[in-house]
N, C-alpha and C positions, 0 to 999 in steps of 0.2 A: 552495500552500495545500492541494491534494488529496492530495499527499503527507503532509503532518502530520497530515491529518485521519486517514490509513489507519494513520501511527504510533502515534496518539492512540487509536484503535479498538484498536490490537495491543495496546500496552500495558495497556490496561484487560479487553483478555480477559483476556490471561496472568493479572492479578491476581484476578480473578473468577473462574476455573479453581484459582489458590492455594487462597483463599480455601473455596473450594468441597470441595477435596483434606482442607483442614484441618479442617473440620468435622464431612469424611468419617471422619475420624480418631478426633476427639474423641468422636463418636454410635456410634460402631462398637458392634454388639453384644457385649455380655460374653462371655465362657465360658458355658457351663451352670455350671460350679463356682463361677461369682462372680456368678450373675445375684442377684437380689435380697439379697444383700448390703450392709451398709453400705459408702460410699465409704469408710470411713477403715482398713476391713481391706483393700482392695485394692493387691495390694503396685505394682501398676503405677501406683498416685501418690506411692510414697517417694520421696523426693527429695534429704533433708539438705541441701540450700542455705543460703546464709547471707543469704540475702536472698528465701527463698520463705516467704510466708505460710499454705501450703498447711497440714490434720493433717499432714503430714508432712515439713516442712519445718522449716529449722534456725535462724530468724531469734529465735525468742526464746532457745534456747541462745549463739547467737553475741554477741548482744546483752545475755547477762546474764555473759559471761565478764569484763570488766573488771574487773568488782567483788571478782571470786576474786583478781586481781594488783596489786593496791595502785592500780587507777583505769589500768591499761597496758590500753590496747586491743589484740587480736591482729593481727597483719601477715597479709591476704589472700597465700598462694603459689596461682598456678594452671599452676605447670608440675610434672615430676617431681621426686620428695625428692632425686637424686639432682642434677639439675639446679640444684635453690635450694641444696642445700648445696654445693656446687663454684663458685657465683655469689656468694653472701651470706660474706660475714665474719662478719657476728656468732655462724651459726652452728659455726663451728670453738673459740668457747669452751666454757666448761663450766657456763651456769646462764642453757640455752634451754630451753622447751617448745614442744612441737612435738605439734598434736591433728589428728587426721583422722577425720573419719565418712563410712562407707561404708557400702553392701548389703556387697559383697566387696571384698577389696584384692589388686587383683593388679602385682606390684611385677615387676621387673626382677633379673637378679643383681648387677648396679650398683646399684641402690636398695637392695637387703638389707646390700652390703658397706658403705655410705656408711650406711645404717640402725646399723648393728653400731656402725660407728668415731663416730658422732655423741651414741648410749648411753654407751660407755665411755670416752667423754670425760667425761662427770658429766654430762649431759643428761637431761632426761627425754624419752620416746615415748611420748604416750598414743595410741591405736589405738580404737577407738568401729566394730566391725564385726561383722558376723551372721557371717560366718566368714573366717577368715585365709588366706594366703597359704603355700602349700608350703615356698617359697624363706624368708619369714621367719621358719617355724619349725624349717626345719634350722639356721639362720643363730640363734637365740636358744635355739634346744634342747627345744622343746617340741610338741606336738600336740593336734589338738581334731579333734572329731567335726563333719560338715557340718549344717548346721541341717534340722530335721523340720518341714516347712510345716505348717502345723494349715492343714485345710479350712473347717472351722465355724468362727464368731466364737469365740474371747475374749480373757480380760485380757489383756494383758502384765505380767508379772511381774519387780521386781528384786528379789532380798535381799539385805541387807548381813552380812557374821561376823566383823568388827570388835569385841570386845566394850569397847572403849570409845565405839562408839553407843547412843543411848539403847534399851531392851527392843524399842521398835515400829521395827522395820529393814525391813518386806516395805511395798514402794510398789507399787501396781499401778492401771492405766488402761485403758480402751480403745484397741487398738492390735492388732496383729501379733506373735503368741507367738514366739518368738524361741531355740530347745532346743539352738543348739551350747553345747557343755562344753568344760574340758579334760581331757586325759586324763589322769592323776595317778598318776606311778611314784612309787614309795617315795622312787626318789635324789633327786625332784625338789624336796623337802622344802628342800632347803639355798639353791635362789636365786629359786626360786618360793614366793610368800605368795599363798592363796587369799583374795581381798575379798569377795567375794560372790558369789551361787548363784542360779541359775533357778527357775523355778515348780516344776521336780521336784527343788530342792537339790541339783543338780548344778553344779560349779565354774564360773564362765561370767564372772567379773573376777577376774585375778590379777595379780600384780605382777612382776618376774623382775628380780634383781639380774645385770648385766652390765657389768662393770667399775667405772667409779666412779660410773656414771649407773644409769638403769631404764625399763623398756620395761612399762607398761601397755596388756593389754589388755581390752578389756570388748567384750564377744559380745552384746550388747544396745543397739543403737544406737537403737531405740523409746526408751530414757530419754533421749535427745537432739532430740526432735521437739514439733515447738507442740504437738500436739493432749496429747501423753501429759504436758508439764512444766505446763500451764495446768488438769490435773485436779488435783483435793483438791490434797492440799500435796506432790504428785510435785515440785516444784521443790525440796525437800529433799533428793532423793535428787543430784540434780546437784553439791551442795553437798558433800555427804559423794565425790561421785568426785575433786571437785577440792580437797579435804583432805590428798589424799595428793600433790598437786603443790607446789611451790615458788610461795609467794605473790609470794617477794621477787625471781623468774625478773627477770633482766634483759631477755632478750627471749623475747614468745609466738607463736606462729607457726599459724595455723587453715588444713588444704590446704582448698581449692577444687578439686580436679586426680582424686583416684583416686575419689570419688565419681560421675564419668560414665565411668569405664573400664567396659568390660563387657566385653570381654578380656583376656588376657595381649600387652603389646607386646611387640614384635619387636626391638626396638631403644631407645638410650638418647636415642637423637636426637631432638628434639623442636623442632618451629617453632611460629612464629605460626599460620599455617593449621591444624596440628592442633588448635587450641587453637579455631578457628573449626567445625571441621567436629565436634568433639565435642559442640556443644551444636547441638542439633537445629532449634530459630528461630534461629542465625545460619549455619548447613549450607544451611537452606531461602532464608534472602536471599542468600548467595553464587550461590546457581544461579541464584535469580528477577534477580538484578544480573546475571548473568554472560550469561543469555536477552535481556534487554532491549538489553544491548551489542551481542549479535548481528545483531539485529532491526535496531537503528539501524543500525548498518553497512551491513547489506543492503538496507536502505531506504535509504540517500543514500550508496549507493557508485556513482551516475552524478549526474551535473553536473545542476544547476537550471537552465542556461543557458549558451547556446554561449561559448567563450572569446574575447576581447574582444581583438579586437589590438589592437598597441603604436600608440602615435599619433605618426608622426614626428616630429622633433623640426624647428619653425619656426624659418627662416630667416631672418634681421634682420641683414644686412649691410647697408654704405654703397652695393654696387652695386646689390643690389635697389631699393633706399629710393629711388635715383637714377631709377633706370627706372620703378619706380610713379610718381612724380614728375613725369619728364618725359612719359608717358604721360596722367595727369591732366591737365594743362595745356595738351596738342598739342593736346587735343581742344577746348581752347577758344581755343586759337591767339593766346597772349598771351605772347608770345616773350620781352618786356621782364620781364613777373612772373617768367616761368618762368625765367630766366638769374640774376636775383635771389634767388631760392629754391636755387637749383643753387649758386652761390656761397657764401651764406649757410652752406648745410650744410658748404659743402666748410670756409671758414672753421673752422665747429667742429669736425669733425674734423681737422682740424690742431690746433688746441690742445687736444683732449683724448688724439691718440695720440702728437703730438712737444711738447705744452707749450711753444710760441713765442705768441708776443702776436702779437694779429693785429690790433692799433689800429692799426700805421702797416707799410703793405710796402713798406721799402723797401729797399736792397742788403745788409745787415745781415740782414733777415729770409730776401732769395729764397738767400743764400750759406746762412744756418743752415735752409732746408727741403732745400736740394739736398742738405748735408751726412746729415743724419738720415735720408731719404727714401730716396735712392741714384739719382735723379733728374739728369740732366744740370743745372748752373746753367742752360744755356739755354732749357729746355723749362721751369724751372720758373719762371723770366723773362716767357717768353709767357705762360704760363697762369694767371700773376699778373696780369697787363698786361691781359689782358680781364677778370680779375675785378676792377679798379679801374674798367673802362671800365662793367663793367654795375653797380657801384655806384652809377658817378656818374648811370645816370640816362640811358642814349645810345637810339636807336632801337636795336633788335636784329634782323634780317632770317632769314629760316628758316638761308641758306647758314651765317651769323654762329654761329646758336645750334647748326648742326649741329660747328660747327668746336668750341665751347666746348665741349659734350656730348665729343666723342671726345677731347678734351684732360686731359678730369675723367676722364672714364673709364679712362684709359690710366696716370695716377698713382694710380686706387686699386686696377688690377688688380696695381700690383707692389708697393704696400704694402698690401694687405689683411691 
């Protein structure tokens, strides 16, 4: 009991020391550059989740995509692109969508080449990121400027230059200004279409024809987040990005995966455990589990109590039974009961170890006990011949009963 209670004590520190860590976290003083600030310019609550309710969370985009695909809900991936596509079948046809929202996208050279081959299949890539990846714009041919944080609050700005959208194209909300561009050579005219433009009408969504597919990007992932689609009628602008996808897309695919990268991996290889240690509340239960394990172990890695030894195993033969027996009975010195009892037994052990009838002994029976037994006929003659005499009922005298005693005794020591 004093053990469990000091388990019982650990365990609720450890959690009250979490606990404590975590709040430490959460109160931590701003910056100077972000103190009095609204929360919702702070980019350290971005998130894009598809199930975070946060301003900056992605649960009402994710939520309203079905409706842009004929009622197809999108397939949650939460490993690398390179990973679900070498996994998934459906993604090797030609009429998938495939959306990612990110701070940054930082892909692999296996992710760029399986990015490339999954395009020019007829595929679409749409991309939803504040700034792209090296490796996917040598791999698609294009280049963009890194985004310029704005310090002070303001809007966030999208424009659309579609001119088959209605005159009113510029949607803007409160959020996190957003100023990568792309950078726009002359040659790029023939597979790059510019879609729309930042708060300084610089290029920031374009399209890029890449085989039989297209690879969208748009540099403004603030048009993807609760807080910015639930102002005035910014849930318009979402509608115009997903205008230029495939409604009748067989399959839609939403990553969950490069939205918590916050660096370039190292490798293509990916487990289940990465996939725990990237999200920060289940990084913090694998330790707080993996401590408590400890803890137990070293609290009842010694015994609660001494080890119990084995309990021989009791004795219940006919010679025992005999001796307790005739012991019982010496002591009250009824030689007639006690010869009676001795017989008796001996009887049933004969027909339950040689199966003879033992209603009548007579030559018949003492030839089939000598037979079975291994017994001289003439020993088992005598030792018959007084178990009929103490049947019948005779006086029995100590010398008598000690003669019957070693007669019995000596036929069960050789057929035990």
């Amino acid at each position: 009991m004093t053990k469990r209670i000091i388990i019982i004590g650990l365990a609720a520190a450890v959690v009250v020391l979490f606990l404590l860590l975590l709040m430490g976290i959460s109160h931590r003083v701003a910056p100077a550059s972000q103190q009095g600030v609204d929360p919702r310019y702070l980019r350290t609550a971005v998130h894009y989740g598809n199930k975070n309710t946060s301003p900056y969370g992605g649960k009402a985009a994710f939520s309203l995509l079905d409706k842009y695909f004929n009622g197809r809900a999108p397939r949650l991936t939460t490993r690398p692109f390179t990973h679900t596509y070498r996994k998934t079948k459906s993604l090797e046809g030609s009429n998938s969508v495939y959306i990612a929202v990110a701070s940054r996208l930082y892909i692999t050279e296996q992710d760029a080449v399986d990015m490339s081959a999954f395009v020019a299949a007829g595929n679409q890539l749409f991309l939803a990121v504040e700034s792209t990846d090296s490796l996917l714009e040598n791999t698609f041919g294009f280049s963009t400027t890194e985004s310029t944080w704005e310090i002070l609050p303001a809007s966030a700005v999208q424009r659309f230059v579609n001119p088959a959208f209605s005159p009113d194209t510029v949607f803007s909300g409160k959020g996190i200004p957003m100023n990568s561009h792309l950078v726009l050579e002359d040659s790029d005219s023939a597979v790059i279409t510019v879609l729309g433009n930042n708060a300084k009408h610089q290029p920031n969504f374009f399209r890029i024809q890449h085989g039989d597919g297209q690879l969208f990007v748009l540099l403004n992932p603030m048009t993807w987040t609760n807080s910015w689609l639930l102002e005035n009628d910014n849930v318009q602008s979402l509608t115009w990005q997903m205008a230029y996808l495939r409604m009748h897309a067989d399959h839609v695919y939403w990553d969950e995966f490069y939205k918590y990268q916050k660096v370039r991996r190292t490798s293509d290889n990916f487990s289940d455990m990465q996939v725990m240690l990237k999200h920060p509340p289940l990084r913090w239960a694998l330790w707080l589990a993996l401590l408590l394990v400890a803890l137990y172990i070293f609290s009842e890695s010694k015994r609660r109590q001494r080890i119990i030894p084995a309990m021989p195993v009791l004795r219940n033969n006919s010679i025992d039974f005999a001796e307790t027996l005739g012991r019982l009975y010496y002591l009250h010195h009824n030689n007639t009961n006690l010869a009676q009892k001795m017989a008796q037994h001996l009887l049933e052990y004969i027909r339950q170890h040689y199966f003879l009838n033992t209603a009548q002994i007579n030559a018949e029976f003492i030839s089939g006990l000598a037979r079975k037994s291994g017994h001289p006929r003439e020993f088992i003659e005598g030792m018959m011949q007084m178990v009929v005499e103490v049947r019948l009922g005779g006086d029995v005298d100590d010398e008598y009963l000690h003669t019957f005693y070693n007669s019995i005794y000596q036929f069960y020591q050789k057929t035990k």
